[in-house]
N, C-alpha and C positions, 0 to 999 in steps of 0.2 A: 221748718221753723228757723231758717240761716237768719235770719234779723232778732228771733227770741219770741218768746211768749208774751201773751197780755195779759193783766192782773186787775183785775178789779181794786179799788181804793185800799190802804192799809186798813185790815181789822183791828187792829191797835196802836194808837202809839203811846209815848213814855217816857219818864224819867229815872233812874237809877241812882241813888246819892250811893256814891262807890268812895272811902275815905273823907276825910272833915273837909275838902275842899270842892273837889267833883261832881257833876251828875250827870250822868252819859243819857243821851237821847234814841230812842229805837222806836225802830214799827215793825209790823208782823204782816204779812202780805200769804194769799196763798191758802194750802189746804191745814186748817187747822189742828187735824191727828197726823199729818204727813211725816213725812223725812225730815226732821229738821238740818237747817242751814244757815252759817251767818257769813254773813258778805262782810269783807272787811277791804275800805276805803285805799285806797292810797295816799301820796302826799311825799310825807304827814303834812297833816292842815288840809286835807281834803275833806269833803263830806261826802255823805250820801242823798240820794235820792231816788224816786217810786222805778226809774226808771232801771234801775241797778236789781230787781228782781227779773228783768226780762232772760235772764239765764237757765231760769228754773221752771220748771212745767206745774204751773199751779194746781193740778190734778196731783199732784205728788208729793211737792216738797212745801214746809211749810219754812217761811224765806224769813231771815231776821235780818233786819238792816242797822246798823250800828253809827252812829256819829263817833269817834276817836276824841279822849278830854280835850276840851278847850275848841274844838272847833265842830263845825255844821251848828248845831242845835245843840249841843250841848253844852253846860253850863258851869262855868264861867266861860266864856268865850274867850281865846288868845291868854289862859293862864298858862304857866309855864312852871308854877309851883306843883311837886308832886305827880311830874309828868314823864315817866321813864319808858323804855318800851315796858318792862315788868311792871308796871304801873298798868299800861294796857293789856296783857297779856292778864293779868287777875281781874281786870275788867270783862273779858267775855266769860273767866268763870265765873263771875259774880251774877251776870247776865244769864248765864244757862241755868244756874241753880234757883233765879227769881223768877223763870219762865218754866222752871218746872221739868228741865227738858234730860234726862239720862243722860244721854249721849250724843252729842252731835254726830249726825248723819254725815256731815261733809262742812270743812271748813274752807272757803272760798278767798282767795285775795287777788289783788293785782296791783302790781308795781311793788311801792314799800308794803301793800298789804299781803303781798305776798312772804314776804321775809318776816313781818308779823304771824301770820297763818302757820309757818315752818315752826318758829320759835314758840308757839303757843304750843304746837302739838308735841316737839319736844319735850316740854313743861309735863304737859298731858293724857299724853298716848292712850292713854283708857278709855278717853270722855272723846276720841274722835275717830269718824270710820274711814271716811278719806279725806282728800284735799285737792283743792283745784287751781289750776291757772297759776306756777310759782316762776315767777317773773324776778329777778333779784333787783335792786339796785348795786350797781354799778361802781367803779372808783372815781371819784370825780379831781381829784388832787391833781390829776393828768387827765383833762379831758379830750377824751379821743375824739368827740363829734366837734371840737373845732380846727378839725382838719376835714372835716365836712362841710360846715354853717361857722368858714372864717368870719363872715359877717357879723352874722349872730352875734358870736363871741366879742369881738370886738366893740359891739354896743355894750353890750353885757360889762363889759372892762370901762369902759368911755366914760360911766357913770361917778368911776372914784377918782381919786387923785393918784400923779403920779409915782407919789409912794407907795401906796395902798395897793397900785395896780407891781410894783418892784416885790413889795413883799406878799403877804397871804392874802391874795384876793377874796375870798372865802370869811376867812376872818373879820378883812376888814368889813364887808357884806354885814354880816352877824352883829358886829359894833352899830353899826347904823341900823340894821332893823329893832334892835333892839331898843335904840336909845328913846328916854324920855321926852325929849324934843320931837313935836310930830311933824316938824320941818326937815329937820333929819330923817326920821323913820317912813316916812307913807314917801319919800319921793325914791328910796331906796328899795322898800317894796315893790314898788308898782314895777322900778327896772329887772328885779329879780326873776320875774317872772316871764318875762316873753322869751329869755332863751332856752329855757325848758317846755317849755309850748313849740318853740321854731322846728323843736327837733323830735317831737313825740309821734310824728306819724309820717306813714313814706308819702302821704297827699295830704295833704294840710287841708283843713274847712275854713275861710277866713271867720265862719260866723264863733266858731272856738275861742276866737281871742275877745268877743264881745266882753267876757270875765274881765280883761282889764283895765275895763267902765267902773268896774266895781272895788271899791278900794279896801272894804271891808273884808275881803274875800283874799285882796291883794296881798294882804298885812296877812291872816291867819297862813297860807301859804308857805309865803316867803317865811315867816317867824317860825313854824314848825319842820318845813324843808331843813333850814339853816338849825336851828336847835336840834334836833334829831339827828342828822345826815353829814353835818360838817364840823359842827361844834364839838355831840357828843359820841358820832360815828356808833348810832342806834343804842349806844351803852349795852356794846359786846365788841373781843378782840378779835382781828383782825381773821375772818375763815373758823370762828365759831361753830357755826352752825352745819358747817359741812364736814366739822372732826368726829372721824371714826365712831368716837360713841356716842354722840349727839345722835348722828343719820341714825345710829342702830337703835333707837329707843322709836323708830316711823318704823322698820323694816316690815310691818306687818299691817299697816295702811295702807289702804289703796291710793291712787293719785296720778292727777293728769296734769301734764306740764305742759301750757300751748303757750310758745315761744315762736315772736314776729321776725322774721329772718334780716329783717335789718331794723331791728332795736335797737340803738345808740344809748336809749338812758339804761334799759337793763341787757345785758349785753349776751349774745348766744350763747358764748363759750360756759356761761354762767350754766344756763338753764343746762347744757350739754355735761358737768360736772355733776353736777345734783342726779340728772338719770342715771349718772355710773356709778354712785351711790347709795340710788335708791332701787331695787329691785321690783319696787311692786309700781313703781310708778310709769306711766306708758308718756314717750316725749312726742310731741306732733308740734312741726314746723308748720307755720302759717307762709309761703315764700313769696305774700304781696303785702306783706303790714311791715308796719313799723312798732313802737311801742304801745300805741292805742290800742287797747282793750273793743276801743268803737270802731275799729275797721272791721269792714264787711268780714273779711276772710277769719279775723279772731273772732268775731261775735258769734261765726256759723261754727267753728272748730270750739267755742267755749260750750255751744247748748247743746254738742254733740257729744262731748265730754261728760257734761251733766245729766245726759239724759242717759247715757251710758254708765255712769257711778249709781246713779238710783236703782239699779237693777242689781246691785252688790247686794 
């Protein structure tokens, strides 16, 4: 199964009203009494889709796929009111407890859903039996992939003024996706995007950048990458999640960390600190990917993983 399993249509999907603002979107795929599992998106401002259970052996696990506030499907789209990581993170408890579910069998993320995934089971520990795929993001303040994809970068910059590009590029980014003016905000979005695309996989698929056709898609994106990652640096300080008694509250979690040997957005050295802190967790280098989650070599080393946690 190195491409993943096939799933017959989701047996549910749904709304969740989580707080007076939110209603988070899910579907349930899979074997109904199985293992449960929640796949938890990247981004932030990504979504999910049917295709995002092909990890899971539908004879076994029973797959929850999550839209993250404000974006995929879930509603209000592009809010940013009452939107924190801990905002998300009592969102999949509030999610397990309406789905009925004990304990999750296995919490699943990639990319930022990964460092969500970590942070939740932190929170958690009781309500989860392991975790998969914990991919970090990265420092971007000094980004090292534009000593890689100079090009990239350089378009990436080309878009602001030469002020903006002198002082906090990032910043000024945030100012314009934000702003009320959609003349300012969607031409700013749309540029946000392609250099975190240039650089997410060691082979590029050109039909991947098709997304930015899509402008709706563009804005939730950029608007939750930049809110989340730049603005409010995930609203936790800086190595959090890898202090002493964070990691010790996992030590008795199983967990599999597949990390693409030349990830530019979340970086090895990451994934290689997290194994030396987590004992129970087993590391597997992918040594032909990049960041994507959809390269051959991670998709066959993720279902191997899973098919190997369900046996806990």
């Amino acid at each position: 199964m190195a491409q993943g399993y096939t799933h017959e249509p989701a047996y549910e999907t749904g709304h969740l009203k989580v707080g007076s603002v939110h209603e988070i979107y899910y579907e349930q795929y899979g074997k109904k009494d199985g293992l449960p599992v929640i796949f938890l998106h990247g981004g932030p401002g990504g979504n999910t889709s049917p295709g995002n259970a092909k990890y899971f052996n539908p004879a076994v696990y029973r797959v929850v796929l999550m839209d993250q506030r404000g974006a995929g499907k879930s509603r209000p789209r592009n809010e940013l009111r009452e939107n924190t990581t801990q905002h998300l993170c009592d969102d999949i408890e509030a999610l397990r407890e309406h789905l009925g579910i004990a304990k999750w069998h296995m919490v699943f993320g990639g990319s930022w859903g990964s460092t969500l995934a970590l942070y939740y089971t932190q929170k958690h520990a009781d309500c989860v039996g392991s975790m998969s795929e914990i991919r970090f993001k990265g420092e971007h303040d000094q980004p090292v992939p534009a000593e890689f994809f100079p090009m990239e970068w350089e378009r990436f910059l080309s878009h602001l003024s030469e002020d903006e590009r002198r002082g906090d590029p990032m910043e000024a980014y945030y100012r314009r996706i934000t702003s009320s003016d959609p003349a300012v905000r969607d031409p700013a979005a749309r540029e946000w995007n392609p250099w975190g695309m240039s650089i997410s996989a060691l082979r590029q698929d050109p039909a991947d950048f098709a997304k930015l056709d899509d402008e709706e898609w563009c804005l939730t994106h950029a608007l939750f990458e930049s809110h989340y990652l730049f603005k409010h640096s995930g609203w936790m300080e800086d190595g959090y999640l890898l202090r002493p008694e964070n990691m010790a509250k996992i030590g008795d979690v199983a967990g599999a960390i597949v990390q693409g040997r030349y990830d530019l957005l979340c970086t090895p050295k990451t994934a290689w600190e997290v194994s030396k802190k987590w004992p129970k967790a087993e590391l597997h280098w992918v040594d032909d990917a990049g960041h994507s989650a959809g390269e051959p070599g991670t998709t066959a080393k993720l279902v191997e993983a899973c098919d190997s946690l369900a046996k806990i």
